[in-house]
DOPA-752193 format. One record per residue (C-alpha): residue number from 1; residue in one letter; x negated, y, z. Coordinates in Angstrom, 1 decimal. Example, Ala and Ser with C-alpha at 12.3 -4.5 7.8 and 13.67 -1.06 7.14 Angstrom:
1,A,-12.3,-4.5,7.8 .
2,S,-13.7,-1.1,7.1 .
//
This chain:
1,X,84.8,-31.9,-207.2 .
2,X,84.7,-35.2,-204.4 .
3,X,85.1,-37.8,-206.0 .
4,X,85.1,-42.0,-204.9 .
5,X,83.6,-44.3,-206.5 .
6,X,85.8,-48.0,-206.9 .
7,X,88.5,-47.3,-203.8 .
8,X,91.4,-49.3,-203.6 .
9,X,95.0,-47.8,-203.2 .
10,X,95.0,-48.7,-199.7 .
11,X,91.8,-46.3,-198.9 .
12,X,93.7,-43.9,-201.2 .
13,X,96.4,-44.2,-198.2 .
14,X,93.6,-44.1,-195.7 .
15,X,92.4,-40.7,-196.6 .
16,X,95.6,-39.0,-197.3 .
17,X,97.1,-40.1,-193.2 .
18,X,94.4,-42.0,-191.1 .
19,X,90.7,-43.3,-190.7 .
20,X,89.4,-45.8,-192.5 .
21,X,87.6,-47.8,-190.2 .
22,X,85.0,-50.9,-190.7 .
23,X,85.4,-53.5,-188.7 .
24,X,83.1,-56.6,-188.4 .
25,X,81.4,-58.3,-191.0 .
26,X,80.8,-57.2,-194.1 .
27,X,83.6,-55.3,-196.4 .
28,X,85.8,-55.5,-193.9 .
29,X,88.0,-51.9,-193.6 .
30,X,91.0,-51.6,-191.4 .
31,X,93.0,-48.9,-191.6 .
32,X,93.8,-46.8,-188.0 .
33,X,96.5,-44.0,-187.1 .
34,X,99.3,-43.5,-184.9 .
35,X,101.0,-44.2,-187.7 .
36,X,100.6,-47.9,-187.0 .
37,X,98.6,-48.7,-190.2 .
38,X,96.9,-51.8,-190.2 .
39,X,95.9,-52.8,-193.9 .
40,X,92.7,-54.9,-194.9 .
41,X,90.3,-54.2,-197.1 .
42,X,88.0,-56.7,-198.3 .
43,X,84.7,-55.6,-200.9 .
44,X,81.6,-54.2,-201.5 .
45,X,80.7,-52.6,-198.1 .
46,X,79.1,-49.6,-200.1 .
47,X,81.8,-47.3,-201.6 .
48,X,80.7,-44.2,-202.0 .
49,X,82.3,-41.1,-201.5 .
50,X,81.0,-37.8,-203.5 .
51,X,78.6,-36.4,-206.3 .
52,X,75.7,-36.5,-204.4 .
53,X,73.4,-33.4,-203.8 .
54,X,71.6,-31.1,-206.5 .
55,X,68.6,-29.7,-204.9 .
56,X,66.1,-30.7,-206.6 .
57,X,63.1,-33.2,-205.4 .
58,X,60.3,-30.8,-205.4 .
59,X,59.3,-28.0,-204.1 .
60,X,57.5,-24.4,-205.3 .
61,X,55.0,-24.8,-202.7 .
62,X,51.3,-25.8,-204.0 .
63,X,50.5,-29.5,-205.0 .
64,X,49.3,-32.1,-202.3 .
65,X,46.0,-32.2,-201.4 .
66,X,46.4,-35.0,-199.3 .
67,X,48.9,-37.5,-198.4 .
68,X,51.2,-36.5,-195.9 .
69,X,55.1,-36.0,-194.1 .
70,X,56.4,-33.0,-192.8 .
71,X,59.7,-33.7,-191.2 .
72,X,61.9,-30.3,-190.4 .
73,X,62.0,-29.3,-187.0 .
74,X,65.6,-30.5,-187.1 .
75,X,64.0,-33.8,-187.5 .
76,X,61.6,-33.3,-185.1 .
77,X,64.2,-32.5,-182.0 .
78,X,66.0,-35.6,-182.9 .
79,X,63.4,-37.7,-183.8 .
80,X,62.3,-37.4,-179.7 .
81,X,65.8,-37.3,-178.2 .
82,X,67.3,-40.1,-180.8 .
83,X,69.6,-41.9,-178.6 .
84,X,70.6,-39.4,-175.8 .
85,X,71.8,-36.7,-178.6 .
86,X,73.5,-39.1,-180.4 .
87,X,75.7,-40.7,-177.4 .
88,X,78.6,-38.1,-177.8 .
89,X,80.0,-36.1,-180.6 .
90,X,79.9,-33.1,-178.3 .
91,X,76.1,-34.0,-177.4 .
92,X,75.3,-34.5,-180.9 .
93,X,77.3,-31.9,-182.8 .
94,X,75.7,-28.9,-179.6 .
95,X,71.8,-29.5,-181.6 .
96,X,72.9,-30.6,-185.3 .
97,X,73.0,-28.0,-187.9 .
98,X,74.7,-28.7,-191.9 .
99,X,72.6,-29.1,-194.6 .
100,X,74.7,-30.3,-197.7 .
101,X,76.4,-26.7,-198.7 .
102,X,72.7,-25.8,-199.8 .
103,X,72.2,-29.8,-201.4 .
104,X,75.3,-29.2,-203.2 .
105,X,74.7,-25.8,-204.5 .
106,X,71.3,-27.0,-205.8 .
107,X,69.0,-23.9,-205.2 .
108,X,65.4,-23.5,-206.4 .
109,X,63.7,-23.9,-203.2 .
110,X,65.2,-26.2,-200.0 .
111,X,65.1,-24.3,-196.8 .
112,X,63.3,-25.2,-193.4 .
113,X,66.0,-28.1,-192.8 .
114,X,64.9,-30.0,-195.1 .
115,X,61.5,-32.3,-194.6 .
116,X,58.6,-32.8,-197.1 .
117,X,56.9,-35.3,-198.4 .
118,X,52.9,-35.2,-200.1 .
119,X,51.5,-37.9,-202.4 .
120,X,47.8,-36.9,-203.3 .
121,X,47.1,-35.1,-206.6 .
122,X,51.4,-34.6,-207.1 .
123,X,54.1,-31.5,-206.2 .
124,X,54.9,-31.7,-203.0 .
125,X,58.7,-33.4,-202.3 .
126,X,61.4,-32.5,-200.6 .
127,X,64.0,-34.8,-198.7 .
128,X,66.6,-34.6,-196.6 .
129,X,66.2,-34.3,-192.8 .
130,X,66.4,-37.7,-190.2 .
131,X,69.0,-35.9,-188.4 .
132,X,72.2,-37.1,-185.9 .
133,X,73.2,-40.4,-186.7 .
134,X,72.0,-41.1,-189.6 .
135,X,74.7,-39.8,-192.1 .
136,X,76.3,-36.7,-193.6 .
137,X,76.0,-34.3,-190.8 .
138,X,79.4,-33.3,-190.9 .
139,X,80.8,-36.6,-189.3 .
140,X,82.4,-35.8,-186.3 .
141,X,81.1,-32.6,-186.7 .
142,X,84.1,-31.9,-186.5 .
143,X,85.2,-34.9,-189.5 .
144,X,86.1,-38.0,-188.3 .
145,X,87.4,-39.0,-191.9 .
146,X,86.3,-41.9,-194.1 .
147,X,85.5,-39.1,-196.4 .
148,X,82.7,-38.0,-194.3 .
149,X,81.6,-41.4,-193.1 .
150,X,81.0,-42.6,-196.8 .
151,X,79.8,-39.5,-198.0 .
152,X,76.3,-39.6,-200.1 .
153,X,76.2,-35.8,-200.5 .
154,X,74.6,-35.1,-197.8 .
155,X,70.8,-36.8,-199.8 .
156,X,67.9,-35.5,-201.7 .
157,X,67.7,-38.5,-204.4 .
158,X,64.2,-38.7,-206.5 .
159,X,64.5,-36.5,-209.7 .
160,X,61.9,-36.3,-212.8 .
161,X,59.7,-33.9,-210.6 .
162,X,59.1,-35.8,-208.3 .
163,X,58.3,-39.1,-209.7 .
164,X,55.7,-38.0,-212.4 .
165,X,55.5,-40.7,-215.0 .
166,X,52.7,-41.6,-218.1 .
167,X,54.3,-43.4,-221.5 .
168,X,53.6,-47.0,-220.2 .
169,X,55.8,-46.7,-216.7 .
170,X,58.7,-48.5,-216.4 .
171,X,61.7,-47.7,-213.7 .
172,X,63.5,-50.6,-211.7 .
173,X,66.0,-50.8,-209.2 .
174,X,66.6,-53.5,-206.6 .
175,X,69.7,-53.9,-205.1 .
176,X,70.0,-56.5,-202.2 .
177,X,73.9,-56.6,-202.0 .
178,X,75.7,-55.5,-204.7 .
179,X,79.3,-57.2,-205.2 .
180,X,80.5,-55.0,-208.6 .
181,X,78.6,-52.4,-211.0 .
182,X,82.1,-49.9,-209.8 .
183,X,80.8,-49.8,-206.2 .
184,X,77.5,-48.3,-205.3 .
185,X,75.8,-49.5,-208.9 .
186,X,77.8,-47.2,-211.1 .
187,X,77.2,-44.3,-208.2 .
188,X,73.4,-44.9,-208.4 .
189,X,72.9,-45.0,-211.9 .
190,X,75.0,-42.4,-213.1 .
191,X,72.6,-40.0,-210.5 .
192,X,69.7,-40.9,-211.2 .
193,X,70.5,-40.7,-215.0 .
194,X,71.6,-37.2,-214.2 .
195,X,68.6,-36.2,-212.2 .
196,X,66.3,-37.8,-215.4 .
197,X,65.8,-41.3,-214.4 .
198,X,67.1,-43.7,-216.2 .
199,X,65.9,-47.5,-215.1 .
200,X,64.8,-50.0,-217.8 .
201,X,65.8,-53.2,-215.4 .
202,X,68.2,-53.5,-212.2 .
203,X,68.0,-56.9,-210.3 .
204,X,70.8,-57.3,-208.3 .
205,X,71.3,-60.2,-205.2 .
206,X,75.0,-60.6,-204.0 .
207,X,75.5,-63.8,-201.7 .
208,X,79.4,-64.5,-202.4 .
209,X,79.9,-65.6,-206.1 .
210,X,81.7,-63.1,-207.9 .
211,X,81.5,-64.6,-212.0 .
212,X,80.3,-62.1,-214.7 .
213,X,83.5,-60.7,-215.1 .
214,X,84.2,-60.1,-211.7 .
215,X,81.2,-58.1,-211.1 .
216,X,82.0,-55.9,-214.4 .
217,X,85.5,-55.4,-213.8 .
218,X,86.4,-51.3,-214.6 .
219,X,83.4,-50.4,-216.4 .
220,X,84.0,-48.5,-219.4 .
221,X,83.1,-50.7,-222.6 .
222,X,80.3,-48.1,-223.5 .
223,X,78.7,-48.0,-219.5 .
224,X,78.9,-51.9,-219.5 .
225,X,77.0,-52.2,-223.3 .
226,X,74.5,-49.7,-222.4 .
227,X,73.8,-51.6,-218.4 .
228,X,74.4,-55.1,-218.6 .
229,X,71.3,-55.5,-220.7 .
230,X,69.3,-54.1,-218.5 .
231,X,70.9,-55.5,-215.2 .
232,X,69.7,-59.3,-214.1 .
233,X,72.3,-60.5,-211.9 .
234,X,71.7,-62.9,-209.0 .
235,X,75.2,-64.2,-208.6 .
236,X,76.0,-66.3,-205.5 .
237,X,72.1,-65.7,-204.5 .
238,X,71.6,-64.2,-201.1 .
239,X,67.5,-62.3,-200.6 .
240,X,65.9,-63.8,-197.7 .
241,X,63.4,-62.4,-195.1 .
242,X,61.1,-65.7,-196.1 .
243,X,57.6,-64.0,-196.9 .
244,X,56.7,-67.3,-198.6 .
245,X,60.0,-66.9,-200.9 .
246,X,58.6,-65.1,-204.3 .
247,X,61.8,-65.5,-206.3 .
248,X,64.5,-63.9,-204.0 .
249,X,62.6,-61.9,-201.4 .
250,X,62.7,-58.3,-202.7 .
251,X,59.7,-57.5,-200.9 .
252,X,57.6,-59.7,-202.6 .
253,X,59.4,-58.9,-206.1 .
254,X,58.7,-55.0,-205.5 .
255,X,55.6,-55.8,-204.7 .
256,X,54.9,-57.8,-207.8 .
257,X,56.0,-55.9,-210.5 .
258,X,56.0,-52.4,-209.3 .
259,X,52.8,-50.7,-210.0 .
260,X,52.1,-46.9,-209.3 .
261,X,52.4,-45.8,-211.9 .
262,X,55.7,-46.8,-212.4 .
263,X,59.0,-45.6,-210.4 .
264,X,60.9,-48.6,-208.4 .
265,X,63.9,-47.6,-205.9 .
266,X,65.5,-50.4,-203.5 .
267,X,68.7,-50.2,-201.7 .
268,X,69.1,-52.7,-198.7 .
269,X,72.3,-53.2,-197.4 .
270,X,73.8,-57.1,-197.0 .
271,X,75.2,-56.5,-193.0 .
272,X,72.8,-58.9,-191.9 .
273,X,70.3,-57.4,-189.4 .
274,X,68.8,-60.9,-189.2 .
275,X,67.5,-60.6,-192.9 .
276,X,67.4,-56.7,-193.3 .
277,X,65.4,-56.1,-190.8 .
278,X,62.2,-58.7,-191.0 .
279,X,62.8,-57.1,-194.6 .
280,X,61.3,-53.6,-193.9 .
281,X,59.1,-54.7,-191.5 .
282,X,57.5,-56.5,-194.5 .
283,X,57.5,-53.4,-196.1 .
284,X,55.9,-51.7,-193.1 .
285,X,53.4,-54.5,-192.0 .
286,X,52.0,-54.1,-195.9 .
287,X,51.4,-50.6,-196.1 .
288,X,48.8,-50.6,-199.2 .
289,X,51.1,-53.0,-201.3 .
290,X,54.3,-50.6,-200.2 .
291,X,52.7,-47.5,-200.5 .
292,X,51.9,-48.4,-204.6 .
293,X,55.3,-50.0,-205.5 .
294,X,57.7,-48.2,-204.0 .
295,X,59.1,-45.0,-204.1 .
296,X,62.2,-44.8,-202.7 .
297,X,64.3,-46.8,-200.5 .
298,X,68.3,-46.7,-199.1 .
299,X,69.3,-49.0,-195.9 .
300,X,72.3,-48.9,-193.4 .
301,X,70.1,-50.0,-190.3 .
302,X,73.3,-51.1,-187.8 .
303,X,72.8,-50.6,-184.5 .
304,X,73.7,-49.9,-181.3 .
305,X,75.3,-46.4,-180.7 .
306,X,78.4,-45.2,-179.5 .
307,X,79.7,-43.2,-181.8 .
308,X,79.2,-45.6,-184.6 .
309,X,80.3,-48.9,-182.7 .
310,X,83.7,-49.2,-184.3 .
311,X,82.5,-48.9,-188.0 .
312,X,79.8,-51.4,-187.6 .
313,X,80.9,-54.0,-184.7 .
314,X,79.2,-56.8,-183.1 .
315,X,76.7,-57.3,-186.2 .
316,X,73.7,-54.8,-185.1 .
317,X,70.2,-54.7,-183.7 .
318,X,67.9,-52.0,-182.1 .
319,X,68.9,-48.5,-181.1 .
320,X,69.2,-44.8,-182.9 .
321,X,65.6,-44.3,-181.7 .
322,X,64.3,-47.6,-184.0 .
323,X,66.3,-46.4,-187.3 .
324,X,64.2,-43.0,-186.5 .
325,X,61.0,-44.7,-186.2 .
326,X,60.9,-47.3,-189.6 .
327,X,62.3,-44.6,-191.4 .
328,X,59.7,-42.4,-190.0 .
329,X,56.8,-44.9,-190.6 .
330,X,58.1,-45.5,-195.1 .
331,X,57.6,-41.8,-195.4 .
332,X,54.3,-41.7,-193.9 .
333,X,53.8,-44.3,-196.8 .
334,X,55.0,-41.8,-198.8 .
335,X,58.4,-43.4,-199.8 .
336,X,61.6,-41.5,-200.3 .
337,X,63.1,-44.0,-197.0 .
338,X,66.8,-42.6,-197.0 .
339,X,69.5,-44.2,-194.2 .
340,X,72.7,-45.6,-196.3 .
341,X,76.2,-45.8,-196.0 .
//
């Protein structure tokens, strides 16, 4: 079963007649057909659309013996033709092959699309490829749907397998962005809860003030009793890029109180290449501090690329060939570094 998570009526219309386009800044949706549709849609630039995959986060093959990234040869064809496969859908859809029907179905052992990860001494990982633009592979191949474009099923999240923990770790999650618990929050806790993570704290930066209520607003009485202690909420507080700023860069916080022992996961995804991306170059440029704090890591890197132009505007930096690279360059660090929505 598909399911959204927090979509208004309007994107209910969307999906049924037209695409669901966004436009701009950030949150901003329009609504496109021949129909002559032109509706606004103003919120939390992550809704998500799907269960998220089931194949599991490890693999049968022996333990690590070093540390190390396979990527698929999927990965590798893109990784060295990034921007000239990715300029058309015909270009890109003639070398890109599906890989969520076997994510979905949630077999024992992934097959040769997927990549895989090694952290000395621990079960080798498994991850989804870096593959097209970035996203479910079945955009514009052949979808050009907002159901496709907002899909998350297309991922390999962490699971208990493959973030081996003693009694004494803890589990955080940093989100940099996050208007309401009902958009992506409520997504990424519920899978991780069901693939045997369950965090102890979630900090939580959203520039625009949305009150305590505001950002609650849906959740069931028992989801909200069980989170909200858990959840510290920086409410009006944007993160910043400044490496001297200990309180609201998220670098610096992962890299504080993330240990590695413990299990910390950071999503990335305010629309402001100006902050995101000094961001994980901080994460890059401090591999040894990285490499024992964090373990996995979701961000939309906007940039420029035909095919993806109208749904992320003016607001973008670098090229197809740049996301492939700093993605390329956490998993060598061994972190989990999956592209967002």
């Amino acid at each position: 079963m598909q399911k959204f998570w927090q979509v208004s009526t309007i994107a209910a219309v969307c999906l049924s007649s037209v695409t669901l386009v966004k436009s701009g800044g950030r949150g901003n949706f329009h609504c496109d057909s021949h129909l002559g549709v032109d509706e606004s849609l103003q919120g939390e630039s992550s809704i998500v659309y799907g269960l998220g995959g089931k194949l599991l986060a490890t693999s049968d093959m022996a333990g690590c013996s070093e540390d190390s990234y396979i990527p698929s040869n999927l990965e590798k064809g893109f990784a060295q033709n990034a921007n000239s496969w990715t300029k058309s859908a015909p270009k890109l859809c003639s070398h890109l092959e599906e890989w969520v029907t076997e994510n979905l179905a949630g077999e024992r052992e992934a097959g040769p699309k997927f990549s895989r990860l090694c952290k000395q001494g621990q079960p080798m990982q498994v991850i989804e490829p870096l593959a097209g633009i970035l996203r479910d592979p079945r955009v514009f191949c052949p979808s050009t749907g907002i159901d496709m474009v907002l899909s998350v099923d297309w991922l390999v999240f962490a699971d208990s397998g493959s973030a081996p923990m003693v009694a004494t770790s803890k589990r955080y999650l940093f989100d940099a962005g996050g208007t309401r618990f009902m958009d992506a929050m409520h997504f990424f806790t519920s899978k991780y809860q069901e693939r045997g993570i369950v965090f102890d704290h979630v900090y939580v930066w959203e520039a625009v003030m949305q009150g305590t209520e505001t950002y609650w607003a849906g959740v069931p009485a028992e989801t909200r009793s069980f989170w909200e202690p858990r959840l510290t909420f920086y409410d009006g507080v944007p993160v910043t890029a400044d490496p001297a700023d200990q309180e609201n860069n998220p670098v610096n916080r992962i890299h504080q109180l993330c240990t590695d022992k413990d299990f910390c996961a950071f999503k990335l995804d305010i629309d402001t290449p100006s902050v995101e991306f000094p961001i994980v170059q901080q994460l890059i440029n401090k591999p040894d501090a990285t490499k024992a704090s964090l373990d996995e890591f979701f961000f939309e890197h906007h940039v420029h690329g035909g095919l993806m132009q109208p749904y992320w505007g003016t607001a973008v930096e670098g090229t197809f060939a740049d996301s492939y690279k700093l993605f390329t360059q956490l998993r060598q660090l061994g972190v989990r570094a999956h592209s967002w929505i």
